[in-house]
N, C-alpha and C positions, 0 to 999 in steps of 0.2 A: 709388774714392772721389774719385782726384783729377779725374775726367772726369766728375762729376757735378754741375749746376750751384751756383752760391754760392748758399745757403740762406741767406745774411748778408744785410740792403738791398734782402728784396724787397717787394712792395708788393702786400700781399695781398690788400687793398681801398680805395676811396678813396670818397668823396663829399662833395658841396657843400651847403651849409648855405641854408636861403631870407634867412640875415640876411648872406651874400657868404662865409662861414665853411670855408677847404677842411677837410677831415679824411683823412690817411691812418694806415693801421693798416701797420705795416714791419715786418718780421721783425730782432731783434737777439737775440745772443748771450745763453745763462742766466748764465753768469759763472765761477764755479770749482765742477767735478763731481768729486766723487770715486768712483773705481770700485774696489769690491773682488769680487775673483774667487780662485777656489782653485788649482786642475791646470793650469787651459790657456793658456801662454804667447802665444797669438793672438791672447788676448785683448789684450795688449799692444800690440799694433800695430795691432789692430782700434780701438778706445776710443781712440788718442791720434789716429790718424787722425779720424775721426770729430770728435772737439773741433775737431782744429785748422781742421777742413774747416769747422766752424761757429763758428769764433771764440771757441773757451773754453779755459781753461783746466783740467789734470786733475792729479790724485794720485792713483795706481793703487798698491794693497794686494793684492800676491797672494798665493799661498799658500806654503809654504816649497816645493810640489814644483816646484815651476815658478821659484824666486826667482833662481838662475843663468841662466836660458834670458832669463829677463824682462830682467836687467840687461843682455845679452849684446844684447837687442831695443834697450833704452833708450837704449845706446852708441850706436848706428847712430841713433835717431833723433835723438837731442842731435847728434852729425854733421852731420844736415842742417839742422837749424835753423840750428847757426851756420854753414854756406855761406850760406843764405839772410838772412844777418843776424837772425835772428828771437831772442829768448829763451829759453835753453833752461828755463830754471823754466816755463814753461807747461808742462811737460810734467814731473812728477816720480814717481816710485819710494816709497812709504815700504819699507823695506828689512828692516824691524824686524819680526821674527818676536812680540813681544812684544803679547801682548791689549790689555792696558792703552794703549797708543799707540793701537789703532784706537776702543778705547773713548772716549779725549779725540779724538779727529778727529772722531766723530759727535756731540758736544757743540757747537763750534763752529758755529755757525747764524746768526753773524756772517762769517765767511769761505768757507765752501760752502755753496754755493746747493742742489744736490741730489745725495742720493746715490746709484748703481744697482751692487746687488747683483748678480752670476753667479755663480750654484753650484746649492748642492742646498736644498730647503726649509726643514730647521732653522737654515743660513746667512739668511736672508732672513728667517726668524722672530726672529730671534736680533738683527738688525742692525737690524728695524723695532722690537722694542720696546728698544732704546738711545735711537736717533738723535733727534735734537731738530730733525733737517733733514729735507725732504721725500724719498720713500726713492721710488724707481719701480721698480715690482716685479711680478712673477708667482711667487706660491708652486707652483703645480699647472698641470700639462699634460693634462685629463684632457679627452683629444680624443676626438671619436666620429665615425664613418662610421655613415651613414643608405643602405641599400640600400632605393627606394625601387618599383625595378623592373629587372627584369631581361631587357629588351626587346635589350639589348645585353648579355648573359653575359660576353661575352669581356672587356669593358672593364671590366665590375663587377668581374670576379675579380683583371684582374690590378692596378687599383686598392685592391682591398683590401687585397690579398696587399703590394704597397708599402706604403701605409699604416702596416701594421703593421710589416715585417718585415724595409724598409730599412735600417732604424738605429733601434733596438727602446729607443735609451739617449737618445734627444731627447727636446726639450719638446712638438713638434708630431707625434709619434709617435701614430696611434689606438688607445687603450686599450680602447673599447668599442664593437662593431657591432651596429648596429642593421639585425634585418632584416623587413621588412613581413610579416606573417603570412602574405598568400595569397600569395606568390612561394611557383611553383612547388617540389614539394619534392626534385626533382632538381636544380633551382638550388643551391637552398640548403646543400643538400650537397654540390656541388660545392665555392664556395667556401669553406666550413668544413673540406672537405679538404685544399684547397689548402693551408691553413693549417696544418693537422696534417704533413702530406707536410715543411712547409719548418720543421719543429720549433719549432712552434706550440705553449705547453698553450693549450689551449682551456676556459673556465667557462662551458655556459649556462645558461637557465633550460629549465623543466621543459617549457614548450611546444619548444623547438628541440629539447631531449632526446630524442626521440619520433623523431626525423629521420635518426639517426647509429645506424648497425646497423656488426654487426662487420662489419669487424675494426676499426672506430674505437672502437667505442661505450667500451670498456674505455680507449681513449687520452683521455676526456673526462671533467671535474671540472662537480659542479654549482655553480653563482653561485648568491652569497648577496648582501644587500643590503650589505653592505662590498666589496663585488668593483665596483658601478655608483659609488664613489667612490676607487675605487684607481690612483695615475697607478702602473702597474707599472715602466715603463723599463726592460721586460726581454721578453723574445718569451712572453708571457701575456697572453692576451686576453679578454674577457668578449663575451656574444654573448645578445642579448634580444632575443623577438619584440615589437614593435608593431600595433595598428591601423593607422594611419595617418600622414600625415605631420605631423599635429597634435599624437599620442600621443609622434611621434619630439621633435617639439619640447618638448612639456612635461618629458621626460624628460632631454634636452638642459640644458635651462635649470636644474634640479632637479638636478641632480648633477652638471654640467658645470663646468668651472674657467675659462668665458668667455675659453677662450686660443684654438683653429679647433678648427670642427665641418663638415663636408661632408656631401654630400645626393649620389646617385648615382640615375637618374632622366631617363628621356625624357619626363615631362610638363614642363612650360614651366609651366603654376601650381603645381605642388609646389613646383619649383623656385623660383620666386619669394615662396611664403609660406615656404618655411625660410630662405632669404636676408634676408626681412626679418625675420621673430620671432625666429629664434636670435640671445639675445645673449650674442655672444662676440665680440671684435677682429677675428677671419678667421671669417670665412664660403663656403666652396669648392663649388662646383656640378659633379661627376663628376672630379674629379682627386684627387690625394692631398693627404691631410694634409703629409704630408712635406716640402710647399713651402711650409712656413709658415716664411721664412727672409728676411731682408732682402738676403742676397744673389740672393736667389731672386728678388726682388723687382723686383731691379734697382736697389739702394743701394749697392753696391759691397761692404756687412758690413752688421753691425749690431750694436749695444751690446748690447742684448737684446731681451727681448718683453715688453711689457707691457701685463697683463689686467687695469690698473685703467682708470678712463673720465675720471681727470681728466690734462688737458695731453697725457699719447701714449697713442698705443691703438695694438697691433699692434706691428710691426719697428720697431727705437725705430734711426733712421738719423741722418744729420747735418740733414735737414731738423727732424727731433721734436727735434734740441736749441737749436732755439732759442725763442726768447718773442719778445713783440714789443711796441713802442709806438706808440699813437698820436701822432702832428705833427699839430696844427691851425697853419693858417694866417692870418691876419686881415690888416686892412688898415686896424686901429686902432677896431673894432668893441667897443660897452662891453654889458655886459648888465642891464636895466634893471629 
């Protein structure tokens, strides 16, 4: 983070007016964020990094498992601030285990500017209808892989098999594979077995069903239409055939959680109608879900990911926190 440029003072557009008039648009700081997370202490050092790197100020609320590790983080960071002469209240703890306190924090709409949630979805449900301040947030992870051809086997499989089964308990984990109908049906079995072999359950529909002969077929659950909206965050997968890469996308759009969807695929226009229609933040062309991460990114972390479309979209890093103002310039110019 700290080798990442200042996202403070830059100068994201400018132009000149016919009546002599400059205008630039500058990126400046959102002001005070509060962050509430549960478990994970990293988050502590992730979030106040992040602020200071973009000039804000934060109040981080975690959860009690994590509330020693946090303060044990906080110590060290108040440390360097005051080497650096800096303030250490930019940077604060509420400490209080008590509801009621984070309930009056998301009141305040006079003194925090925005709040972002990290946890689990009834967290984020729970905090958006409180808060009277703007919330940036992703409730659902419900990523999909598009097998779209399998000109390349080797790379389709062991893309999936990541995808899925890297780290089965993320937000950019794929929940749902989509694979094109006429792909071969030794293809398709292969990686559907892949998946089972690496303690995979696997749910498809009734066309893939037809595919998996024992000694799978008995390892296989059918999907139902609650299964193509389920973020599982667990090594359970869902697997439905398509038409095409049109059919991939309306189904995408239709029951996806607009967080990363990928498309796997040696055609170059496939490839470029799912990149443009699927809407979601991240959109990946034969890689894994899995990289849908601001470190990954190359942000150094990230606060979270956020699948709404106003102010961040995607890895919410220290560039996404900031806003920005227009400077006009004049030279004593009146408007008539």
């Amino acid at each position: 983070i700290s080798k990442w440029p200042d996202p403070v003072g830059k100068i994201i557009n400018k132009w000149k007016r016919p009546n002599g008039l400059e205008i630039q648009k500058i990126s400046v700081p959102i002001g005070v964020l509060l962050v509430i997370y549960e478990s994970r202490p990293n988050v502590t050092t992730d979030a106040s990094a992040l602020c200071l790197k973009s000039g804000n100020s934060v109040i981080l609320k975690c959860g009690s498992e994590s509330l020693n590790s946090s303060k044990a983080l906080l110590a060290c960071i108040h440390a360097g601030l005051k080497k650096y002469k800096l303030p250490t209240s930019c940077v604060e703890l509420l400490a209080s285990s008590n509801r009621k306190s984070v309930s009056s924090l998301l009141k305040m709409d006079d003194y925090i500017d925005v709040v972002i949630p990290r946890g689990g979805k009834s967290l984020i449900k729970a905090i958006s209808k409180i808060s009277k301040i703007p919330v940036l947030k992703h409730l659902d992870g419900i990523c999909h892989t598009y097998v779209d051809d399998t000109s390349n086997l080797s790379m389709a499989r062991k893309v999936v098999l990541n995808a899925k089964m890297r780290r089965t308990g993320i937000c950019g984990a794929t929940e749902t594979l989509l694979l094109k109908d006429d792909i071969h049906v030794n293809d398709a079995v292969c990686i559907i077995h892949d998946l089972i072999d690496a303690g995979c359950e696997v749910r498809v529909d009734e066309y893939i069903a037809k595919y998996l002969l024992d000694p799978y077929y008995n390892k296989i659950k059918k999907a139902n239409s609650k299964d193509w909206q389920t973020e599982y965050l667990a090594p359970i997968i869902s697997i439905k055939a398509v038409k095409n890469v049109k059919e991939a996308i309306q189904h995408i759009n239709q029951y996806g959680s607009n967080h990363t969807d990928a498309i796997i695929t040696s055609n170059k226009k496939n490839a470029e109608l799912f990149l443009k229609e699927v809407d979601s933040a991240i959109v990946m062309h034969n890689t894994s879900t899995q990289f849908a991460d601001g470190g990954e990114f190359g942000m150094g972390a990230e606060i979270g990911i956020s699948t709404g479309k106003l102010h961040a979209r995607g890895p919410v890093g220290a560039d996404q926190l900031t806003t920005f103002k227009y400077v006009v310039k004049g030279q004593g110019q009146l408007r008539s």
